[in-house]
C-alpha positions in Angstrom: 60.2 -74.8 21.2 59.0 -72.0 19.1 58.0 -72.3 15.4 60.8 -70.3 14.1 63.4 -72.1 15.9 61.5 -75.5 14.6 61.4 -74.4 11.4 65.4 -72.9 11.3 66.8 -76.7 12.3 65.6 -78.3 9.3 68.3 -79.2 6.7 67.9 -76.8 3.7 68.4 -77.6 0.0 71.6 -75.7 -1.2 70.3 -75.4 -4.7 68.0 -77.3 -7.1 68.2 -80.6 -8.2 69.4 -81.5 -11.6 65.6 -81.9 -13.2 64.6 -78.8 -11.2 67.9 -76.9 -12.5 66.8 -76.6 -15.9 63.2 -76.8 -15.3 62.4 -73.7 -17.0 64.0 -75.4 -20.2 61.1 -78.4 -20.0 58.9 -75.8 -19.1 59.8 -73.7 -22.6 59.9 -77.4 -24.3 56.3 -77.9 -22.9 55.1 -75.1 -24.3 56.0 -75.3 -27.8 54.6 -79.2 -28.0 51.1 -77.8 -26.6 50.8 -75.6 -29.4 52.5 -77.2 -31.9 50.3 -80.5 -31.2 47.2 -78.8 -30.6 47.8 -76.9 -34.3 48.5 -80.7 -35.8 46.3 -82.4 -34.1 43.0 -80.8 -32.1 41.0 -83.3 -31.6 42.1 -84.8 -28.7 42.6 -81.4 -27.0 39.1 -80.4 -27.8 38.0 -83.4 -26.2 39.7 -82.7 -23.3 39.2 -79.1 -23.3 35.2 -80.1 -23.4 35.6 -82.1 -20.4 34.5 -79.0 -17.8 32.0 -78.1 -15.1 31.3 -74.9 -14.4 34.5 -73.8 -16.8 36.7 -75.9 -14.7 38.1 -78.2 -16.6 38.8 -81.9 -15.0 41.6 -83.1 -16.7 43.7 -80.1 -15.5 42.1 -80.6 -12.2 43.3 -84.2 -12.0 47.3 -82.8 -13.0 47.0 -80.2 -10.2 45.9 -83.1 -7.4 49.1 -85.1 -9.1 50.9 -81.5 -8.7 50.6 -80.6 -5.4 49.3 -83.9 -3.3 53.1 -84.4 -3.0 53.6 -81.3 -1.2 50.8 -81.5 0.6 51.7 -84.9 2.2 54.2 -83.1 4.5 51.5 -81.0 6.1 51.0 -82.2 9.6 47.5 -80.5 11.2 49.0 -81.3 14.4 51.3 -78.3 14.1 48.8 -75.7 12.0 48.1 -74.0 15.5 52.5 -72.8 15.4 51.4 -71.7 12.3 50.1 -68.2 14.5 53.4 -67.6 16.1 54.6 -66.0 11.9 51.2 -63.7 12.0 53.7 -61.0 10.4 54.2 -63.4 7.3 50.8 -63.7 6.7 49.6 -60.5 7.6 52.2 -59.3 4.8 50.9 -62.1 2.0 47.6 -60.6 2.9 48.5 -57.1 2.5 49.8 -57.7 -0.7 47.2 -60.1 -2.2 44.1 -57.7 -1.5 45.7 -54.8 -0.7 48.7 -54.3 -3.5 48.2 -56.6 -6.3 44.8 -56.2 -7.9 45.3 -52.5 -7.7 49.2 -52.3 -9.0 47.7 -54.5 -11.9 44.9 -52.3 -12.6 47.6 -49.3 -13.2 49.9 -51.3 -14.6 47.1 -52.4 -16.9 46.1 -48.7 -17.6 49.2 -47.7 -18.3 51.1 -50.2 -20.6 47.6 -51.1 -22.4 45.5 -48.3 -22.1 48.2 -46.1 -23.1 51.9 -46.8 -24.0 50.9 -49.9 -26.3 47.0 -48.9 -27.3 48.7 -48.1 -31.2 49.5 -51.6 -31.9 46.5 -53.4 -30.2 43.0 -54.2 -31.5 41.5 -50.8 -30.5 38.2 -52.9 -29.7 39.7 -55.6 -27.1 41.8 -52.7 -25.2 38.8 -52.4 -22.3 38.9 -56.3 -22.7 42.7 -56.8 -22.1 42.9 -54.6 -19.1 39.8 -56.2 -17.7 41.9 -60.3 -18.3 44.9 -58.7 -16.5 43.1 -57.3 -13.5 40.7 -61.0 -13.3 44.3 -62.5 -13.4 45.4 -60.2 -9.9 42.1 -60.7 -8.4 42.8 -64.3 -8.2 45.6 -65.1 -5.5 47.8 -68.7 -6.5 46.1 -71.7 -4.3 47.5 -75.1 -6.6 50.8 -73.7 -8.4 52.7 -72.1 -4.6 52.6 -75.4 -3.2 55.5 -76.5 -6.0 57.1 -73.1 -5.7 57.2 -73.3 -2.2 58.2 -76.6 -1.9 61.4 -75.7 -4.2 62.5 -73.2 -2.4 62.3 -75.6 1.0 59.3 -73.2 2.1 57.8 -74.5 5.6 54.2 -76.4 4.1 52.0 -75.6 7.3 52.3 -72.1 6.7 51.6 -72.4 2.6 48.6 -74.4 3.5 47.1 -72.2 6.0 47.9 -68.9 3.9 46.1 -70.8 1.0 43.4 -71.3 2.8 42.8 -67.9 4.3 43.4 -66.6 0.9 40.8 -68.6 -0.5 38.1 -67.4 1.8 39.2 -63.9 1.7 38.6 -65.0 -2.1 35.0 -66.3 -1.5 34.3 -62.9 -0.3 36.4 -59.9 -1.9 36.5 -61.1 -5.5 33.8 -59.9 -6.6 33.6 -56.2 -4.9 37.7 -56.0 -5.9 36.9 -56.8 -9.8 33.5 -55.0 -10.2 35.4 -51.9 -8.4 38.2 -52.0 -11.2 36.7 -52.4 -14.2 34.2 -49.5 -13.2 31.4 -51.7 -13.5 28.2 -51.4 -10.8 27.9 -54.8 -11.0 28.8 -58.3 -12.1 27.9 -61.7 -12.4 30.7 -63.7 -11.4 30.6 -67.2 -11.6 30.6 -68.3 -8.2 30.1 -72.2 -9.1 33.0 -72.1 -10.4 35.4 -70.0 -8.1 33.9 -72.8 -5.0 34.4 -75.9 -7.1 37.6 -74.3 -8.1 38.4 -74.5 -4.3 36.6 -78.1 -3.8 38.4 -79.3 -6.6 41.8 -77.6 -5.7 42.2 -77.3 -2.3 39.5 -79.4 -0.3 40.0 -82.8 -2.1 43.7 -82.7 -2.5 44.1 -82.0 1.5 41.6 -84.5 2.3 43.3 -87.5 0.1 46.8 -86.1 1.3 46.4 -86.2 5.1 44.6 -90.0 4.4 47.7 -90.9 2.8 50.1 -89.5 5.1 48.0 -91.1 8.0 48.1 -94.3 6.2 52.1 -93.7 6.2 52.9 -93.1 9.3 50.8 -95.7 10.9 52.1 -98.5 8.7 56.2 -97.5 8.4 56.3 -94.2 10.4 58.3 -91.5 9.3 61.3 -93.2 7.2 58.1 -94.4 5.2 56.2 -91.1 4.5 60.3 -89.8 3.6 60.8 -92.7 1.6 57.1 -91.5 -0.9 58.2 -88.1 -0.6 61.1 -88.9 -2.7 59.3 -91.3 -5.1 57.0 -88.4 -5.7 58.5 -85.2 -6.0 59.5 -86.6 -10.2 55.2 -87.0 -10.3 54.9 -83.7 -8.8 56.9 -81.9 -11.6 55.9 -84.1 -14.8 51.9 -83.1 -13.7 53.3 -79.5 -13.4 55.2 -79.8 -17.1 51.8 -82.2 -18.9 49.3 -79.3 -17.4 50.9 -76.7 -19.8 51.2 -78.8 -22.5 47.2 -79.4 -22.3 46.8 -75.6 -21.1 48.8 -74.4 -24.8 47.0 -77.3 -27.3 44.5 -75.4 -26.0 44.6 -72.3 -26.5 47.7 -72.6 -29.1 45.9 -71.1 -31.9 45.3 -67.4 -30.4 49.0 -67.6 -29.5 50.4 -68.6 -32.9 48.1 -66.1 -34.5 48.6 -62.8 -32.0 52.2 -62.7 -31.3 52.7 -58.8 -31.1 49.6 -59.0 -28.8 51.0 -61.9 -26.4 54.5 -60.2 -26.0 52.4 -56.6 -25.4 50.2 -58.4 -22.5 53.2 -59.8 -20.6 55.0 -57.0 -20.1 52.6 -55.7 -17.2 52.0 -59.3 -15.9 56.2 -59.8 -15.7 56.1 -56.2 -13.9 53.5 -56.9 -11.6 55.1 -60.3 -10.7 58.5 -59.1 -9.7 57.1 -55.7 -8.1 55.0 -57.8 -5.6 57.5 -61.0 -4.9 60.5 -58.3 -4.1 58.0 -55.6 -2.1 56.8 -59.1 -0.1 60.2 -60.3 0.6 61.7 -57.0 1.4 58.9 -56.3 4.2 59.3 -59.8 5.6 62.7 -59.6 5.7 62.3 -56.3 7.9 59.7 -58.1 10.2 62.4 -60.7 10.8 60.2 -63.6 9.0 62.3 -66.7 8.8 63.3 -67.0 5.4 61.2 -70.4 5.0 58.1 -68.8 5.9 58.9 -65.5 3.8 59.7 -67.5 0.5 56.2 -69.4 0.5 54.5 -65.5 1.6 56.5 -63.5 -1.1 55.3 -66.2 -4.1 51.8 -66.5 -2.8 51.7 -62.3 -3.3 53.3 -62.7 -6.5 51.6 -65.6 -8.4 48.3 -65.8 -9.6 45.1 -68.4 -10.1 45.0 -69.0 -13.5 43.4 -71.7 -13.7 40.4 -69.8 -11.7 41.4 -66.6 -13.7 40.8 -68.1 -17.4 37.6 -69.7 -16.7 36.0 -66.4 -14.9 37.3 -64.5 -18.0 35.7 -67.4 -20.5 32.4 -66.8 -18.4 31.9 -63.3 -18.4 33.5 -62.6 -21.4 33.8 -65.3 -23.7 36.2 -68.0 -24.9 37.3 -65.6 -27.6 37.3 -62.5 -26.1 40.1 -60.6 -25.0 39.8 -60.7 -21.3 40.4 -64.8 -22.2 43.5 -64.0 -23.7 45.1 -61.8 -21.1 44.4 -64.2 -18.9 46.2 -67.5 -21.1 49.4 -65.1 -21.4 49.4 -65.2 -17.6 49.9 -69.0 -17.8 52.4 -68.6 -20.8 54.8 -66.3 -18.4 53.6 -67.8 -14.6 55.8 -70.6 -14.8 59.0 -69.2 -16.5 58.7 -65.7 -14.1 58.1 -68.1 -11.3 60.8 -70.1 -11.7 63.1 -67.1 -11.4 61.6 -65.7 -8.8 62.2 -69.2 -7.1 66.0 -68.6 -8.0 65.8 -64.8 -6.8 65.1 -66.2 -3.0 67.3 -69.3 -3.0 70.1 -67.2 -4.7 69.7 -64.1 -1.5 69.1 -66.9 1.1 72.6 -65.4 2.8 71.3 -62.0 2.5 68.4 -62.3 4.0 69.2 -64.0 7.0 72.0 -61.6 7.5 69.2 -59.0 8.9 
C-alpha cells in the first residue's frame, strides 16, 4: 500500500477541540501575564532568563521537550523510508524555506522598514530591525510545527523528516543566506548555539520519544501508546501556553515601552507568514500532495525558529539591540498568525481535496 493511500484512511479531526478552539484566547491571556508579571515581579524571570548556554536558554528548552515529545511519540522510524514516496511536499517546503522566505523577508523588510515606516522609527536601529526580521526568515520552525501540525491531523513521519533536512540544510546555508542579506562579507554566527539548538530541540526529544513509545508498545501495544497520546496532548499545549509566558516576562519591558515600534515590526512578519503558508499550499495542492502532508509542508515554510532566531540576534547584536527586538515581535505574532493559519487549512480541507 502506498503512503498516500496510508495516510488518506486515517480518521481526520473535523475541527478543534474545545481547549484548542479558543487557544489563541490563552494564547493572548499568556501574553499579557508574561509581561505584566515580569514588570511586577523580575526576579524570578531574570533567574530564569540567566539560566542559558550558548544563548539557549534551558528552561524554555525543557517546555519545548514537554511541547513536542507528545507529537513526536507517534513517529514510527519503521515507516520514515514511505516518507520518499511525497518528494513533491518536501521538495516544495524546501523551495520555500531557502529559496522564498529569507529573501521575501529581506524585501518585505526593506520596504515596510527601510522605507514606508522609517519616519516613526529610531532612525539608528532601522539597519538593526531589518537585520532581526531577516535572522527571524533565516531560521526555518523545528520545535513549534510539531504542535501545528499535529492540530491540523498533519502525518508526523513526514514533519519529522522535513525537520530534519531542514535543520541540516540549516547547519549549512545559515550563515552564507544571512551574511548575503545584510550585505555583510562576513559574520560570526554562533554556531554553538544554532547545534545545541538542534541537540537540545530535535536530537534529545526524538531520542526520549522513540524510548517511550518502544517502552509502549512492548508493554500494552498500540491501545497503550493511544491511551498516553490522549493523556498528553493537555501537557503538550500548557508547555506551549507557559513558554510564552516566560518568553514575554522576559522581554516584557521593551514591549511595554515600544509599542508604535512592535506594531510597525509585525506588519512584514504577518505578511511574510501568510505569503509563504498560502504560496506553499497552493503549489502542493497542484502537485496533488495529500492534504496531511501539505498542511505540515505549508506551516514548516511559513513559521520560523525563534527560539534560535532571538538568541543569534542577542549574540551578534546584543540583548538590547534592535535586531533582538525584531526578533521577540516574531514570537509575540508566531503563535496568534499560526493559529490562523492552522484554521485557514482545516477550514479549505474540502477545497483542497477537490483538485
Amino acid at each position: 500500500m502506498s503512503f498516500a493511500a496510508d495516510t488518506a484512511r486515517r480518521p481526520v479531526a473535523s475541527a478543534l477541540g474545545t481547549f484548542e478552539r479558543y487557544l489563541t484566547l490563552w494564547v493572548a491571556l499568556c501574553i499579557i501575564a508574561g509581561i505584566v508579571l515580569g514588570r511586577l515581579v523580575p526576579g524570578p524571570f531574570q533567574a530564569l532568563g540567566r539560566m542559558t548556554v550558548a544563548e539557549v536558554n534551558i528552561p524554555v528548552a525543557v517546555l519545548i521537550w514537554l511541547m513536542i515529545v507528545p507529537m513526536l511519540l507517534k513517529v514510527d522510524f519503521g515507516a520514515l523510508h514511505r516518507v520518499a514516496e511525497q518528494w513533491r511536499g518536501i521538495a516544495v517546503t524546501v523551495g520555500i524555506n531557502w529559496l522564498v522566505k529569507p529573501f521575501s523577508m529581506a524585501v518585505l523588510g526593506w520596504l515596510f522598514v527601510g522605507w514606508l515606516f522609517r519616519p516613526w522609527l529610531p532612525a539608528g536601529q532601522i539597519d538593526s530591525y531589518i537585520a532581526g526580521l531577516i535572522l527571524l526568515a533565516a531560521a526555518p520552525c523545528t520545535a513549534m510545527v510539531f504542535v501545528w501540525s499535529n492540530l491540523t491531523d498533519g502525518e508526523p513521519n513526514f514533519t519529522l523528516t522535513q525537520v530534519a533536512l531542514n535543520d541540516t540544510i540549516m547547519v549549512f546555508a545559515f550563515a552564507p543566506i544571512v551574511g548575503l542579506l545584510l550585505g555583510l562579507s562576513s559574520i560570526t554566527v554562533p554556531w554553538e548555539t544554532l547545534f545545541l539548538s538542534v541537540v537540545l530541540y530535535i536530537v534529545v526529544p526524538v531520542i526520549a520519544a522513540q524510548i517511550w513509545r518502544l517502552s509502549l508498545l512492548s508493554h500494552g501495544g498500540q491501545a497503550a501508546l493511544s491511551a498516553a497520546l490522549r493523556r498528553l496532548q493537555p501537557v503538550s499545549l500548557l508547555a506551549l501556553l507557559a513558554t510564552l509566558v516566560l518568553l514575554f516576562g522576559f522581554q516584557g519591558d521593551q514591549i511595554v515601552q515600544q509599542p508604535l515600534v512592535i506594531l510597525l515590526l509585525a506588519v512584514p512578519i504577518v505578511i511574510q507568514v501568510y505569503l509563504n503558508a498560502g504560496l506553499a499550499y497552493t503549489v502542493n495542492r497542484a502537485f496533488g500532495v495529500p492534504h496531511n502532508v501539505a498542511c505540515p509542508s505549508s506551516l514548516i515554510g511559513a513559521s520560523n525558529f525563534f527560539e534560535l532566531a532571538v538568541a543569534a540576534a542577542i549574540a551578534l547584536f546584543g540583548f538590547q539591540s534592535g535586531a533582538a527586538l525584531a526578533t521577540v515581535v516574531g514570537v509575540l505574532v508566531e503563535v496568534p498568525v499560526m493559529l490562523s493559519v492552522v484554521r485557514i487549512v482545516l477550514r479549505t480541507r474540502a477545497w483542497y481535496q477537490a483538485a
